[in-house]
C-alpha positions as CSV (number, residue, x, y, z in Angstrom):
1,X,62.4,70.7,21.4
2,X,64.4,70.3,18.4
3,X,65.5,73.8,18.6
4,X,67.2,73.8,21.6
5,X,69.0,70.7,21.3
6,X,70.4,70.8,17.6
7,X,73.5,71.1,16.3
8,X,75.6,74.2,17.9
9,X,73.5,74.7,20.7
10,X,74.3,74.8,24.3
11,X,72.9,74.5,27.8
12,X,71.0,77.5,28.7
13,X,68.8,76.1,31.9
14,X,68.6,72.2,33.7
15,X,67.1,69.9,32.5
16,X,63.3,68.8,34.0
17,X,63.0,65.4,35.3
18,X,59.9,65.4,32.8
19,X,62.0,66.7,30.0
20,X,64.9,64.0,30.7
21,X,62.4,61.1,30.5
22,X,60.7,62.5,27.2
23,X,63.9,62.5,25.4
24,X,64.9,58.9,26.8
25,X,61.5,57.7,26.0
26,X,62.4,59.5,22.1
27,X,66.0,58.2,22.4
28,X,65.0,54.7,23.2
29,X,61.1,54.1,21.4
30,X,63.1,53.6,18.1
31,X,65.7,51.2,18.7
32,X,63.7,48.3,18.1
33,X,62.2,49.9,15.3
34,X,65.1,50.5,13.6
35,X,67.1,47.1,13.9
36,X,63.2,45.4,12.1
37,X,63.9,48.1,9.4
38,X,67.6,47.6,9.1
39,X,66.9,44.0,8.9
40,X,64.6,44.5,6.3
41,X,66.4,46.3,4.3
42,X,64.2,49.8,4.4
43,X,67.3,52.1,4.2
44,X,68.6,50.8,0.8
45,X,67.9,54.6,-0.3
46,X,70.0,57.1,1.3
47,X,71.0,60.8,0.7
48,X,74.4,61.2,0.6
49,X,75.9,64.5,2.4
50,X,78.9,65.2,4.7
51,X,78.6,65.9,8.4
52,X,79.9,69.1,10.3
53,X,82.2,66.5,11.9
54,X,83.5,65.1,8.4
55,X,81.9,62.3,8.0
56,X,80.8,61.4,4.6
57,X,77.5,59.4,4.8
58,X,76.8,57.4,1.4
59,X,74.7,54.6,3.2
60,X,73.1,53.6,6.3
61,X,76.1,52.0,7.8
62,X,78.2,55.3,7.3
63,X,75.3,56.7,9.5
64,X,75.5,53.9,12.2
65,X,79.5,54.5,12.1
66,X,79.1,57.8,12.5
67,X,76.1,57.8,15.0
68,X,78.8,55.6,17.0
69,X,81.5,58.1,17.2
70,X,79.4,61.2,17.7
71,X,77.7,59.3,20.8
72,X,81.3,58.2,22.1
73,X,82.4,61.9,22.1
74,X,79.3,62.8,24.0
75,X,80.8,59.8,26.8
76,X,84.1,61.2,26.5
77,X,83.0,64.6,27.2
78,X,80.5,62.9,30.2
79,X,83.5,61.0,31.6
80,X,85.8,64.3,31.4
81,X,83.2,66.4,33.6
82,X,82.5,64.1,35.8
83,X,86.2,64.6,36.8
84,X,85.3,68.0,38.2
85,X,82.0,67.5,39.9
C-alpha cells in the first residue's frame, strides 16, 4: 500500500470502498496515540532533513507545521475539483 500512495505518485484506478476505510481506519487509529506521546514528551529525538516541499524539519513541531500545510494543500486541491464535478 505504501507504494502506491507515496510521494510522486498518482491515481492509476478508484479507490475500493474497503481500501478507503483501511486508510481512514490507518489515518485515524494514531491520533490519539500521538497527542499521549507528544504529551509525554516521546519525540524529544528527531532526525533533522528537509522536505521535497522545503520544509526544514529540526523537531516535531516543524513536522506538525508541516503535516498542517501539506494536508491543507490536499483541501485546496479537494475544494478546487470539486468545482468541476
Amino acid at each position: 500500500m505504501f507504494n502506491k500512495y507515496q510521494s510522486g505518485t498518482k491515481p492509476t484506478e478508484p479507490v475500493s470502498e474497503k481500501e478507503a476505510a483501511e486508510l481512514k481506519g490507518l489515518l485515524t487509529s494514531f491520533i490519539d496515540l500521538t497527542i499521549t506521546d507528544f504529551k509525554k514528551n516521546i519525540f524529544m529525538t528527531y532526525k533533522e532533513r528537509t522536505t521535497g516541499i522545503g520544509f526544514h524539519l529540526s523537531s516535531i513541531n516543524d513536522a506538525f507545521e508541516c503535516n498542517n500545510y501539506h494536508e491543507g494543500m490536499h483541501l485546496g486541491y479537494m475544494l478546487s475539483i470539486r468545482k468541476f464535478v
